[in-house]
C-alpha positions as CSV (number, residue, x, y, z in Angstrom):
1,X,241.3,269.0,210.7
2,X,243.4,266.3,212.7
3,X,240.8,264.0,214.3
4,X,242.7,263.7,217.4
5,X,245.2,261.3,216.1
6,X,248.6,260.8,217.2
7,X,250.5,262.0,214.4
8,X,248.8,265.6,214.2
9,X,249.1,265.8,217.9
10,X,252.8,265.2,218.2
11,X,252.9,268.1,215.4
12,X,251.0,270.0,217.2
13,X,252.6,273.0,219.9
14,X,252.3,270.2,222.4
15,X,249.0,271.3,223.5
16,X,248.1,267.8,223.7
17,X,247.1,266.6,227.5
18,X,248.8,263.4,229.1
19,X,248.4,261.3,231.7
20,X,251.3,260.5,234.3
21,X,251.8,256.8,233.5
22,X,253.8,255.3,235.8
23,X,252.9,256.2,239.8
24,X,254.5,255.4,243.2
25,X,252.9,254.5,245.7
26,X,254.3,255.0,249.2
27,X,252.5,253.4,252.4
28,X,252.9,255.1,255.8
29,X,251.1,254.5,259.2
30,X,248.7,257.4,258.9
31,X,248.4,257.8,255.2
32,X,249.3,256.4,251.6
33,X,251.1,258.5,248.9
34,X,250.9,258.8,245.3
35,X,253.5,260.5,243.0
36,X,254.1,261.0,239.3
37,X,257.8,258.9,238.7
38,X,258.3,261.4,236.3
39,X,257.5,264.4,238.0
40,X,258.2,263.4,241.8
41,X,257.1,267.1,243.3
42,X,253.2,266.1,241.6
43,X,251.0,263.6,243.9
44,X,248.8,263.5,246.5
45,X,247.7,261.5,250.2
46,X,245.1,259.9,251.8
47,X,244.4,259.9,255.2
48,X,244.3,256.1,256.4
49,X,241.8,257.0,259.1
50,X,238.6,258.4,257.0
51,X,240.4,259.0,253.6
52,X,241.0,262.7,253.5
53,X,243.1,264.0,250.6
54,X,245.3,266.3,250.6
55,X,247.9,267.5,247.3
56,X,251.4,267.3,248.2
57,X,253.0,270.9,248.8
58,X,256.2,269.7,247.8
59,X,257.9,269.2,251.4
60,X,258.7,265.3,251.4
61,X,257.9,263.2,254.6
62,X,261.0,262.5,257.0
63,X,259.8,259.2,257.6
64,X,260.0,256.2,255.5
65,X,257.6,254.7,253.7
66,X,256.3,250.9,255.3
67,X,256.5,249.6,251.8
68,X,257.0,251.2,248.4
69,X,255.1,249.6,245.0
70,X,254.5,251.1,241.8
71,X,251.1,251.6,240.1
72,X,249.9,252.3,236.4
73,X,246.2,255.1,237.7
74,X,243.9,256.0,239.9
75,X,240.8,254.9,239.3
76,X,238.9,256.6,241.9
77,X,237.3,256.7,245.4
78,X,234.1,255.5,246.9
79,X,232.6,256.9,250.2
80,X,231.0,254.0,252.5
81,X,229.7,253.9,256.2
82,X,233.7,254.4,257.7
83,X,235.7,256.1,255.3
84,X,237.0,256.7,251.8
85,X,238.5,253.3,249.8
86,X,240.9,254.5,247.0
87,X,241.0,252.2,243.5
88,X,244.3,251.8,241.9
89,X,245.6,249.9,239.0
90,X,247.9,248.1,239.9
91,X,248.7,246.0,236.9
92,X,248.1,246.9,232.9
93,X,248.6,245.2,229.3
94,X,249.5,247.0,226.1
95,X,246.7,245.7,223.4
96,X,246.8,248.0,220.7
97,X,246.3,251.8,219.1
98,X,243.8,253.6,219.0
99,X,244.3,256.6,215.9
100,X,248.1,256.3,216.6
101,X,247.6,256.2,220.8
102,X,248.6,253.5,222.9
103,X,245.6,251.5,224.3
104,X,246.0,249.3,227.7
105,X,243.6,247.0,229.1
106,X,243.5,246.5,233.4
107,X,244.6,243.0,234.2
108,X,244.5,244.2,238.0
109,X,243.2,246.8,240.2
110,X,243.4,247.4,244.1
111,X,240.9,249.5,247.1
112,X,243.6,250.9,249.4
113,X,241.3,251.1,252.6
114,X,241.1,254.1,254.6
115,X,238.8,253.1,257.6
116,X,240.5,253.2,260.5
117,X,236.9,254.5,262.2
118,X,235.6,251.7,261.4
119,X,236.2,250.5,265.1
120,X,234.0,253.0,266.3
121,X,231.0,251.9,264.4
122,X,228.2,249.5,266.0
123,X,227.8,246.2,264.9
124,X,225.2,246.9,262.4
125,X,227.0,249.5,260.5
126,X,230.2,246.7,260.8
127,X,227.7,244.3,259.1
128,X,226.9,246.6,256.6
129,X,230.6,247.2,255.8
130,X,231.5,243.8,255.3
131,X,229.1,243.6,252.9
132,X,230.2,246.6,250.9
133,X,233.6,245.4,251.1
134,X,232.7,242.2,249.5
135,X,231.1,244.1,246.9
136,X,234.4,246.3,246.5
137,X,236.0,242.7,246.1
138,X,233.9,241.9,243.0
139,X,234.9,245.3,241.5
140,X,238.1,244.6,242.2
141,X,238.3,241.7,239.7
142,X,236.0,243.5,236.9
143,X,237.4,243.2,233.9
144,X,237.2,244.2,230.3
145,X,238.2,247.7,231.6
146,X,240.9,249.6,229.3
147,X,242.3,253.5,228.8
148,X,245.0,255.3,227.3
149,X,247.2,257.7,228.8
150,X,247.2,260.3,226.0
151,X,243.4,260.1,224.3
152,X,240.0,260.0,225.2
153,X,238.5,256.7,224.2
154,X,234.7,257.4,225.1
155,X,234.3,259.5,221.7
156,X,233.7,257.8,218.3
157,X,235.8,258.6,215.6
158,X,233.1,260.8,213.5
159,X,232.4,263.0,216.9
160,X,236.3,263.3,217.2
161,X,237.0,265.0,214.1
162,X,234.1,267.6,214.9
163,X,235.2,268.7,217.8
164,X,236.5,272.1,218.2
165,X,240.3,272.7,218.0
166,X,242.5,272.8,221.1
167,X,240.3,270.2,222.7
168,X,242.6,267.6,223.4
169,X,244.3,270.0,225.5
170,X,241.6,269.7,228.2
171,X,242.2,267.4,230.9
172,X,241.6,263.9,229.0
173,X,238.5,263.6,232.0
174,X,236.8,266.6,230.2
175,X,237.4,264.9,226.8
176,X,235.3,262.0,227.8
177,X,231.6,260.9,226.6
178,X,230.3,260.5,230.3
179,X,228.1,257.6,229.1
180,X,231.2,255.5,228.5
181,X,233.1,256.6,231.6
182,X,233.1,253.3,234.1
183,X,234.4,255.2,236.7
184,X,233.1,258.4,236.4
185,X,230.8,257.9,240.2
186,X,234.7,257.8,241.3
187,X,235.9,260.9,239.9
188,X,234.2,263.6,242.0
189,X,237.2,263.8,244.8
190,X,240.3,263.8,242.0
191,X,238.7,266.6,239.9
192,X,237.4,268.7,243.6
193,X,241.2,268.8,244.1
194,X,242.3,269.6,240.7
195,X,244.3,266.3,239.9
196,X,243.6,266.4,236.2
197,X,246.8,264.1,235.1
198,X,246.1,261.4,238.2
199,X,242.6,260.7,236.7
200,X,242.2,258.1,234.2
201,X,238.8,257.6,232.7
202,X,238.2,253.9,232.0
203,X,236.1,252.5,229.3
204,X,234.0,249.3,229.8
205,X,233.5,246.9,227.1
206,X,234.9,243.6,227.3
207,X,236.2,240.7,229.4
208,X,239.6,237.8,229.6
209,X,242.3,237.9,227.3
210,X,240.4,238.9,224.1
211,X,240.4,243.0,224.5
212,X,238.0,245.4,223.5
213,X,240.3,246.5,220.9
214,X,240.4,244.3,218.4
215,X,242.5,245.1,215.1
216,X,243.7,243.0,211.9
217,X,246.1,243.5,209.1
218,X,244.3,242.8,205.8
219,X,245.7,242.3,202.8
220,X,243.6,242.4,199.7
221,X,244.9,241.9,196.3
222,X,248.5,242.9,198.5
223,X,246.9,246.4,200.2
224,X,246.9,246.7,203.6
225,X,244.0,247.6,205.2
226,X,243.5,248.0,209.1
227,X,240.3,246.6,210.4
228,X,239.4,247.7,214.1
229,X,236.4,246.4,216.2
230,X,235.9,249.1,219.1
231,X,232.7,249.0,221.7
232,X,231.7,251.1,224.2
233,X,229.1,250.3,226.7
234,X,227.0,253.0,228.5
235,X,227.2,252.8,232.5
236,X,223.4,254.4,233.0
237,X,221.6,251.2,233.1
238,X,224.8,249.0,234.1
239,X,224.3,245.8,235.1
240,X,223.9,241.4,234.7
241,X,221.8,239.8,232.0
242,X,218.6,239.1,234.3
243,X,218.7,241.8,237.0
244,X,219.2,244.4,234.2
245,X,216.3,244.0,231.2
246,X,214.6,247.0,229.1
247,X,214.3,250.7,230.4
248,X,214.5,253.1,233.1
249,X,212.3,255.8,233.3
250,X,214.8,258.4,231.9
251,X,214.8,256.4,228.7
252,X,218.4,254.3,229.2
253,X,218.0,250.9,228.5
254,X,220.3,247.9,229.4
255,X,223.3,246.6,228.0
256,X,223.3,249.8,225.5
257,X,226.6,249.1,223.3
258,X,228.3,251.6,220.4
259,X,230.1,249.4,218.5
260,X,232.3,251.1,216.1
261,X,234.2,249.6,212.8
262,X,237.4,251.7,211.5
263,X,238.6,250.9,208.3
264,X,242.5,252.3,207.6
265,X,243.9,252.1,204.3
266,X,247.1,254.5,202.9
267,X,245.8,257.8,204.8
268,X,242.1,257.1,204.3
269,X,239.8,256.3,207.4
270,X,236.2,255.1,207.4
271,X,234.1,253.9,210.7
272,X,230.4,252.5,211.0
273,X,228.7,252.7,214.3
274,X,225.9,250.8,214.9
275,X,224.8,250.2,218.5
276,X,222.7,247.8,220.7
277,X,220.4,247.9,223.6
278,X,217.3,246.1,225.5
279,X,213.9,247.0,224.3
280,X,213.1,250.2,225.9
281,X,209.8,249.3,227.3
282,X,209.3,248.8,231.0
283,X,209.5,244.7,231.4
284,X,211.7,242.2,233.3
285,X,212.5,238.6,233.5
286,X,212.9,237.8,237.0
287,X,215.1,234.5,237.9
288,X,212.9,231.5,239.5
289,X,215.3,228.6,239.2
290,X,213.1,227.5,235.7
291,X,215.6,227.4,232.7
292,X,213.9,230.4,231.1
293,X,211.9,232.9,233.3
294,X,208.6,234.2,232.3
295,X,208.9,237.6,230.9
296,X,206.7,240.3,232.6
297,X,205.8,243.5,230.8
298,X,205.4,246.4,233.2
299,X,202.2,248.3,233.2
300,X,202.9,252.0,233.6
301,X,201.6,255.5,232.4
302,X,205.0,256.8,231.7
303,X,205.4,253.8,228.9
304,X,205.1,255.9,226.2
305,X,207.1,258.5,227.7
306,X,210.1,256.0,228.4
307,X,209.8,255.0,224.5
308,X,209.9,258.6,223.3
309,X,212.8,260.1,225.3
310,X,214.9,257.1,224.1
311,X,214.8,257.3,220.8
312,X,214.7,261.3,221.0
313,X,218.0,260.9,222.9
314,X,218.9,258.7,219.9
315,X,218.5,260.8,217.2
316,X,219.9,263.8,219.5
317,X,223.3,262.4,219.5
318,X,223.0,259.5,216.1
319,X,220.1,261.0,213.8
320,X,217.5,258.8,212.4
321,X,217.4,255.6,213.7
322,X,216.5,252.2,212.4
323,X,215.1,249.7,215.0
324,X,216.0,245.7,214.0
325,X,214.1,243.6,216.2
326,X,215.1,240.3,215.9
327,X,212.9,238.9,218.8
328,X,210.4,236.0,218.3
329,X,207.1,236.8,216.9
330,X,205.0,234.2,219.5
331,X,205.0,233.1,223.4
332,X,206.5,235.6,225.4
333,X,208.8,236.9,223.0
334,X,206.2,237.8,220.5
335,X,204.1,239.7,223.4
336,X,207.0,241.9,224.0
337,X,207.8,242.5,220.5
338,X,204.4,243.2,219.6
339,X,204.7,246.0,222.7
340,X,207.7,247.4,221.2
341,X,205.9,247.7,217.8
342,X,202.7,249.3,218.9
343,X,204.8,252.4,221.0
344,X,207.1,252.9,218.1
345,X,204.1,253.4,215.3
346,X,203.7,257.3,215.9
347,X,207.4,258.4,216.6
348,X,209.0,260.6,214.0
349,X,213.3,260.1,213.0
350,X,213.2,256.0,213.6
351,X,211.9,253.0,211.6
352,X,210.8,249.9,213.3
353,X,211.7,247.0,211.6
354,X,210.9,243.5,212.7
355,X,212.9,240.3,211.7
356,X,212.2,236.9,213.4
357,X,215.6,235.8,213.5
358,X,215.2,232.0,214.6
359,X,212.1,231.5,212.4
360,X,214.0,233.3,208.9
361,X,217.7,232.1,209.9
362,X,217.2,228.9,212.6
363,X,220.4,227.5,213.3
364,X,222.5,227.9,210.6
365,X,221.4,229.7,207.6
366,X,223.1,232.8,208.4
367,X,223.0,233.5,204.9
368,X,219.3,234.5,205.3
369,X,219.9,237.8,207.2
370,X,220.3,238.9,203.3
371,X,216.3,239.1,203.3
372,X,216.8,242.1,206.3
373,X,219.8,243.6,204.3
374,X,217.4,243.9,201.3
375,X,214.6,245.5,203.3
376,X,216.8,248.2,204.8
377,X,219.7,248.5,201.8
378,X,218.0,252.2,200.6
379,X,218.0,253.3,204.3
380,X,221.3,252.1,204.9
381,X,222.7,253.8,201.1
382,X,220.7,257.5,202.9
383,X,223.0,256.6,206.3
384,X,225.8,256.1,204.7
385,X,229.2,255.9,206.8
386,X,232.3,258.0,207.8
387,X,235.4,259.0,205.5
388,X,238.1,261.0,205.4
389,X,241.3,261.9,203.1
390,X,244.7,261.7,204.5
391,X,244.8,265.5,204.9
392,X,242.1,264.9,206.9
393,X,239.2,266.6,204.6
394,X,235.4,265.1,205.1
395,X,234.7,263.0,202.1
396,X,231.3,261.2,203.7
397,X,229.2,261.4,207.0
398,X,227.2,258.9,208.5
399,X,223.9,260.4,208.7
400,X,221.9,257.9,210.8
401,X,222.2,254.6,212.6
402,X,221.2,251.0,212.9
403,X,220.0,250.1,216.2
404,X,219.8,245.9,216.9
405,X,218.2,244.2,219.8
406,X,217.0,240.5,220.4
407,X,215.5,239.6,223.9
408,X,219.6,239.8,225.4
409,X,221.0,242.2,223.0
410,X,224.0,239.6,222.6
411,X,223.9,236.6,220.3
412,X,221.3,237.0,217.2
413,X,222.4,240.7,217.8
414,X,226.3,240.5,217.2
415,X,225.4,237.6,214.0
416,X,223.1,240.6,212.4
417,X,225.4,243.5,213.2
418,X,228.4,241.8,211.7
419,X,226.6,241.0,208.5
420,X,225.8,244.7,208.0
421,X,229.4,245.6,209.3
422,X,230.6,243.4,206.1
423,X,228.2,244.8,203.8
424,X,229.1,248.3,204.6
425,X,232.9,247.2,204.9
426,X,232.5,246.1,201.0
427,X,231.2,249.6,200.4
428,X,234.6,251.5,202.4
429,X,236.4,249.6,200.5
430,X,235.0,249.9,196.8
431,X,234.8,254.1,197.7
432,X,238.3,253.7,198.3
433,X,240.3,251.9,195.7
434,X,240.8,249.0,197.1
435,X,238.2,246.5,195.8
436,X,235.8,247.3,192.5
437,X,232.1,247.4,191.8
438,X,231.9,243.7,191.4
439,X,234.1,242.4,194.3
440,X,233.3,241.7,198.2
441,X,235.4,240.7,200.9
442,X,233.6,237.4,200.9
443,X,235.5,236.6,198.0
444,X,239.1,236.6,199.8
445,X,238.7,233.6,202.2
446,X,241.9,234.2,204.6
447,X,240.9,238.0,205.2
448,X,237.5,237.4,205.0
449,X,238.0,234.7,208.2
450,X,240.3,237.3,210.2
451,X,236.7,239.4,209.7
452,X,234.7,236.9,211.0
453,X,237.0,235.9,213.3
454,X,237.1,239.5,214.8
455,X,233.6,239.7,215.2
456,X,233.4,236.6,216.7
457,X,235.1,237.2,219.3
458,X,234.0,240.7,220.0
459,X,230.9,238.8,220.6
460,X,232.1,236.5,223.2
461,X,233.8,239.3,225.2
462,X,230.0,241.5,224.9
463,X,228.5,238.6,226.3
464,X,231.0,238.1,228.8
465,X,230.6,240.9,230.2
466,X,226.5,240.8,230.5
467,X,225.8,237.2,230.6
468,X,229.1,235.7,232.3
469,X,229.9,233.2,229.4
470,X,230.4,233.1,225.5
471,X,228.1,234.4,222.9
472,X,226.3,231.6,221.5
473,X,225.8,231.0,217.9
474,X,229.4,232.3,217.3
475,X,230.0,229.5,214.5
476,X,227.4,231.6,212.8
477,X,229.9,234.6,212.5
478,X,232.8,232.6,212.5
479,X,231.8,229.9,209.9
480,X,228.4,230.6,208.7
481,X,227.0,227.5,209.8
482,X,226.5,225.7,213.2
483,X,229.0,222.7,213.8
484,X,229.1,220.4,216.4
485,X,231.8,222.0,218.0
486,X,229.7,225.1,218.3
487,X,227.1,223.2,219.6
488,X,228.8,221.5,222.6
489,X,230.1,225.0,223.3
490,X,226.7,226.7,223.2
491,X,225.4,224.0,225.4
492,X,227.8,224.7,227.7
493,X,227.3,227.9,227.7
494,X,223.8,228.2,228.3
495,X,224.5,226.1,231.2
496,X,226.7,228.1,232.6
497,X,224.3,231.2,231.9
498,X,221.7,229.2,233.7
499,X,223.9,228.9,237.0
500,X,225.5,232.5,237.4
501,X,221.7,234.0,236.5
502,X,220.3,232.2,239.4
503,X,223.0,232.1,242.3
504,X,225.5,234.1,241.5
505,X,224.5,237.4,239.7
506,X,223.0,239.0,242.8
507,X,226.1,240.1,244.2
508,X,227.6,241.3,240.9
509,X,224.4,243.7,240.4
510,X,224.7,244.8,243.5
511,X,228.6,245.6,242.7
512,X,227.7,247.6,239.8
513,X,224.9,249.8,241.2
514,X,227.1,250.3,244.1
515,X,230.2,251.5,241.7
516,X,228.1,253.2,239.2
517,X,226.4,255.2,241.7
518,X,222.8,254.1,241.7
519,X,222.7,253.1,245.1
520,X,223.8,256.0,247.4
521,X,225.3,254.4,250.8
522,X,223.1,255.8,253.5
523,X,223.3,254.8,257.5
524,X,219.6,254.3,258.0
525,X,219.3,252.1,254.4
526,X,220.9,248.7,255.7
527,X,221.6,245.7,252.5
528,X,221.4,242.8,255.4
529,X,217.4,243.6,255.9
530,X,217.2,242.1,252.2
531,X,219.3,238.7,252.7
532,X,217.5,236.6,250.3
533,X,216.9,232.7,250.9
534,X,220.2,230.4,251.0
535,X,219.7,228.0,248.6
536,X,222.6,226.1,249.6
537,X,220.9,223.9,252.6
538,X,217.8,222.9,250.4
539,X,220.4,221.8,247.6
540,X,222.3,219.6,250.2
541,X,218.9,218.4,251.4
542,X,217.3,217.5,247.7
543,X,220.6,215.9,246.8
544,X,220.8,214.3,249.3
545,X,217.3,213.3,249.6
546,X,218.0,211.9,245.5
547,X,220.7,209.4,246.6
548,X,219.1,207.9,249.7
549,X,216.2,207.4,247.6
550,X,218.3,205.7,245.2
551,X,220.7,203.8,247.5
552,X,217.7,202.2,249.4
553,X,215.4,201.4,246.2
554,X,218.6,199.1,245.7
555,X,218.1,197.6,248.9
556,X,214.0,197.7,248.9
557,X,213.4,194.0,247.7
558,X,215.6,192.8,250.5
559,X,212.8,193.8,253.6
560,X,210.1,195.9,254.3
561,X,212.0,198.3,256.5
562,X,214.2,199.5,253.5
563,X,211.1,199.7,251.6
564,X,209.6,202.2,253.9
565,X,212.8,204.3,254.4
566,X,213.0,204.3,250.3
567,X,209.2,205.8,250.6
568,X,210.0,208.0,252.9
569,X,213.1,209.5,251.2
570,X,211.0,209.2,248.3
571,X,208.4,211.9,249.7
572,X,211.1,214.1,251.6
573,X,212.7,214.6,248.4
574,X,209.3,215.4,246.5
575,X,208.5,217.7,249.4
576,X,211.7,219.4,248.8
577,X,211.0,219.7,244.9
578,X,207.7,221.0,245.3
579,X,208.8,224.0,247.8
580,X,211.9,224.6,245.7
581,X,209.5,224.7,242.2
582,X,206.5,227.1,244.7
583,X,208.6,229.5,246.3
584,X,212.1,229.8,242.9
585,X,212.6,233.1,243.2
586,X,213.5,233.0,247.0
587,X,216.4,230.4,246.7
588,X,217.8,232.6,244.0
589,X,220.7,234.9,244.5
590,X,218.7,238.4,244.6
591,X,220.4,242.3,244.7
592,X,220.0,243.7,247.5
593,X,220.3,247.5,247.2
594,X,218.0,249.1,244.0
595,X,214.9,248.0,242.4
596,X,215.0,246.9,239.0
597,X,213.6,250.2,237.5
């Protein structure tokens, strides 16, 4: 059994599939070109007028090429109101290996538009174009986006060393857990025209610098261990932290994360998975310009239902499931959880298990997560994890799974899944020789930090990529303990949340239905009818309204004409307050193309 890794492979016939990695692209009047550099006969064109493809039949254009650039995949192509638009990449970054295989993160992608028609279209449908093409703009810039050009990266490691031999010999596209596959709405035209080594499935996780693919060199007691941090989020229920909360009614909740933890050490290789994701009830918090939205649970017969196929689906692929909920046990919070407790009573293969976070741990006794660990330790012993020898024989399997949520499925999350990581992590490391009975990792402060560290910022890129800023309560997985530091940066990252949530995540929702495929571009469905309020006059008006008031307060005592004017500021700018605080969801930045379920 070779897991997929890169030294059986290369031992291997050379059945192994592989991507053409460098590409060049050649830009003509009527068309653009794609080739492989290193096989210049392979390639394909697109048609600048409605984005028609066509594989090359080997005969090379007599005319040259406007400009020639070179390019590291094709992403994919997306069908609006006038034509195709073809996503490249144009720009990549080495960050690491993946079982042996080099893994590259996107640091830039480009839409080569083919839309000529576009000219024909009326103004409406022009309208409606721009907007797309905005939308196209913010996928452009998404980040946290990585692949490799000879392995699948969708699969976990367990899965990977069950598959069937000769399977990396399919088209890496076939390899691929569609769940994990960011562009896989963009595939349909590459694979219709057979163009298996152009396609490059690309794996979501993570945002900036910091990659998805984190990995360490440990040394304890002078062995070196290799510690890798590797998440996968699912694209069924993609989407921003407010416009994207609980379930749909297939079961798919948001923000649903596999996180996986490899442990290397002289031919031995042991993951956990544990994964996140909303609570699967119907519910949503919709944005009102308050600092923390109501939450709204959604009455609906197919509740249950909803409940039931997600954890069936669950236990399908995972087995039996343990369900942390670390949400508040009052207010809002405590309705919902109570929700989620109630649907889960009757469900066979998963364990509810409630753990009120902020009232056990607060801010900064981390330690106390060691009350959960003790509840679920003889579940967790039954689940076990996933080992094998360096010839590649099965020594353990990882018989169930862990499944985390708070209300965002980010910060309390990532604190609670890296103390089990480290718990589990002492376990790999006693089965295999490295530490005894008695010894932890805890106990070897410089690897033990790189652990911490590792996880720490795994949780900032998670949150990222949901919430648009850092986890908070990272000092809790970093240092155990809240510092001030920590607090100044949570501050200013709530702020931050607080700002994108309300006026900017619209459009990015929007973005990701439109690339994931949720919304289907249709001529009679236009995104302009559902333009929601600008909230940019009424801000220009209340401040505005806040420093006249001010300014002529100053100069009240002087007559009674400024007096008056301060008064009258005075109740413009309550006006203004009061219409704002009535009508907050209207002067928020809304989606405009799917509903929330």
């Amino acid at each position: 059994m070779d897991c997929g890794s890169s030294s059986s492979s290369s031992s291997s016939s050379g059945g192994k599939f592989k991507l053409y990695e460098e590409l060049e692209l050649q830009e003509f009047q009527d068309k653009f070109v794609i080739k492989s550099v290193q096989a210049p006969g392979q390639g394909f064109s697109i048609g600048r007028r409605d984005g028609t493809i066509e594989p090359l039949d080997g005969d090379s254009s007599s005319a040259s090429p406007s400009k020639t650039s070179t390019i590291y995949g094709v992403v994919g192509t997306i069908g609006l109101l006038a034509g195709n638009y073809l996503l490249v990449i144009t720009s990549r970054m080495e960050v690491g290996k993946f079982l042996g295989f080099p893994v590259y993160r996107v640091t830039s992608m480009k839409f080569l538009t083919c839309n000529e028609v576009l000219r024909l279209s009326t103004a409406q449908e022009k309208k409606d174009e721009a907007y797309f093409m905005a939308l196209l703009k913010t996928v452009q810039s998404t980040p946290g986006l990585y692949f490799s050009y000879e392995t699948d990266l969708t699969l976990n490691f367990q899965r990977r060393c069950k598959l069937m031999e000769g399977w990396m010999a399919k088209p890496i596209w076939k390899q691929a857990d569609p769940r994990f596959v960011w562009n896989k709405n963009l595939l349909d035209e590459l694979i219709e025209y057979k163009l298996d080594r152009f396609i490059v499935p690309l794996l979501q996780g993570n945002i900036l610098e910091s990659p998805i693919f984190y990995a360490a060199q440990l040394k304890f007691k002078d062995s070196p261990v290799a510690l890798t941090i590797f998440s996968r989020r699912c694209t069924r229920r993609l989407g921003t932290r407010m416009w994207r909360r609980g379930a749909n009614l297939e079961g798919d909740v948001a923000n649903f994360i596999e996180t996986e933890q490899l442990v290397e050490f002289e031919g031995f290789r042991s993951s956990l998975l544990q994964i996140r994701g909303s609570i699967p009830l119907l519910w949503e918090q919709i944005v009102d310009l308050s600092y923390k939205p109501r939450l709204k649970i959604i009455d609906h017969e197919q509740t249950s239902n909803v409940v039931e196929r997600h954890f069936h689906d669950l236990f399908q692929r995972y087995g039996e499931t343990i369900a942390v909920d670390l949400t508040d046990k009052h207010g809002d919070e405590g309705q919902l959880s109570k929700a989620f407790a109630s649907e889960t009573q009757n469900l066979p293969n998963m364990r509810y298990v409630s753990f009120d976070f902020h009232h056990i741990c607060g801010n900064s006794n981390f330690e106390n997560l060691k009350f959960l660990y003790e509840e679920l330790s003889e579940l967790l012993e039954k689940q076990g994890y996933f080992l094998i020898d360096a010839e590649g024989n099965i020594l353990e399997e990882q018989k169930g799974i862990v499944r985390s949520n708070c209300i965002d499925c980010l910060d309390r999350t990532n604190v609670t899944q890296s103390y089990l990581a480290q718990k589990c992590m002492d376990a790999q490391l006693q089965r295999i020789g490295v530490l005894d009975s008695t010894e932890s990792i805890s106990m070897f402060d410089e690897d033990y930090q790189k652990f911490r560290t590792l996880w720490a910022e795994h949780g900032d890129e998670i949150s990222l990529e949901y919430a648009g800023t850092y986890a908070l309560k990272g000092d809790l997985v970093r240092y155990g303990k809240q510092t001030f530091g920590g607090l100044i940066k949570d501050g200013m990252s709530a702020l931050s949340r607080y700002y994108l949530n309300n006026f900017h995540d619209g459009l990015r929702q929007d973005a990701a239905d439109l690339i994931s495929g949720r919304y289907a571009v249709r001529r009679d469905g236009s995104p302009c009818r559902n333009e929601s309020f600008s909230y940019l006059p009424v801000a220009a008006l209340l401040i505005g309204g806040l420093t006249l008031t001010s300014f002529t307060l100053q100069q009240a005592g002087r007559n009674a004409q400024q007096f008056m004017s301060s008064v009258l500021w005075a109740g413009v700018t309550a006006g203004v307050v009061a219409v704002v605080k009535a009508n907050g969801r209207q002067f928020c930045s809304r989606p405009r193309l799917c509903e929330l379920v």
